[in-house]
C-alpha positions as semicolon CSV with decimal commas, in nm:
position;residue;x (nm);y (nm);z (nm)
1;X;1,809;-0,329;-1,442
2;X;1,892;-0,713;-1,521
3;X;1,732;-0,817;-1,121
4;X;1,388;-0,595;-1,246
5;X;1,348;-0,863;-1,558
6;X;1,408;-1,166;-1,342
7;X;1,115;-1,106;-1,089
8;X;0,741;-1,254;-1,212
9;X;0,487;-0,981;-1,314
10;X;0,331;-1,055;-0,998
11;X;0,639;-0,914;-0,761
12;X;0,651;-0,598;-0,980
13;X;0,561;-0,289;-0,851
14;X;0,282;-0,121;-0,998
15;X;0,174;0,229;-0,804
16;X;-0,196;0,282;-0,746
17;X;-0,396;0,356;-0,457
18;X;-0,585;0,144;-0,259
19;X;-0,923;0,240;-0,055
20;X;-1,220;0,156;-0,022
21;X;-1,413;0,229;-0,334
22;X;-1,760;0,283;-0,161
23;X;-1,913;0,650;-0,210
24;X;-1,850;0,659;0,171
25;X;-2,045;1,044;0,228
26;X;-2,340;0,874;0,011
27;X;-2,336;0,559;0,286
28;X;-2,247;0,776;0,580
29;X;-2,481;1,081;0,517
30;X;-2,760;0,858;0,754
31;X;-2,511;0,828;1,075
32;X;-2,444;1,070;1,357
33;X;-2,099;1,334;1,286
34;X;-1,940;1,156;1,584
35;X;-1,969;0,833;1,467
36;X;-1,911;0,969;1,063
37;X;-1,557;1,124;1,181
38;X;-1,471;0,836;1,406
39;X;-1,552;0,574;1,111
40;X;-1,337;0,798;0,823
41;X;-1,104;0,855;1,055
42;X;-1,027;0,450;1,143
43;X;-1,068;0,433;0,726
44;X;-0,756;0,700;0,715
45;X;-0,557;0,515;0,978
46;X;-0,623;0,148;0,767
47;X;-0,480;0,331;0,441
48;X;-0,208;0,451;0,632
49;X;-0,112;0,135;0,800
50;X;-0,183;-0,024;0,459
51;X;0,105;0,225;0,240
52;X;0,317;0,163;0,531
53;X;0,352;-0,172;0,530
54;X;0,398;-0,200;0,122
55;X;0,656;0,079;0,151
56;X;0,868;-0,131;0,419
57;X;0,797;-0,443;0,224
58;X;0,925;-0,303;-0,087
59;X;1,210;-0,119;0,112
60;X;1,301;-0,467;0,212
61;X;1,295;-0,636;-0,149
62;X;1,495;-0,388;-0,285
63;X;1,774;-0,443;-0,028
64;X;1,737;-0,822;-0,106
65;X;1,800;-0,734;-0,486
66;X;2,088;-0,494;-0,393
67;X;2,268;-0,793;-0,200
68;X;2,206;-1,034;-0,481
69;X;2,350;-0,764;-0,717
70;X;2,625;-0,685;-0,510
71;X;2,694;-1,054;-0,474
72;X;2,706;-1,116;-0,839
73;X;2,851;-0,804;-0,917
């Protein structure tokens, strides 16, 4: 796709998932179950909130491409 080679490496999608990277049931071994579910639970809810947003961003670049393709085109 000619619009794909245009954008700077830094615009280009690359997949991988994002988290926190801390051996969270070595950290959270020492805290109270309540308070362990309630904190991995908040963790799940960031990630989600986190993919969600990228996936609308990227929803919304690729309808800006489209109408500068379409324009061209």
């Amino acid at each position: 796709m000619a619009a794909e080679r245009e954008l700077p490496d830094f615009l280009r999608f690359v997949p991988r998932p994002i988290g926190d990277w801390i051996d969270m049931q070595f950290v959270l071994q020492e805290v109270e179950q309540e308070l362990r579910s309630e904190v991995l639970a908040v963790g799940l809810e960031t990630m989600a909130n986190a993919h969600r947003a990228i996936a609308e961003g990227a929803a919304k670049v690729a309808s800006i491409l489209r109408g500068v393709e379409q324009k061209r085109g």
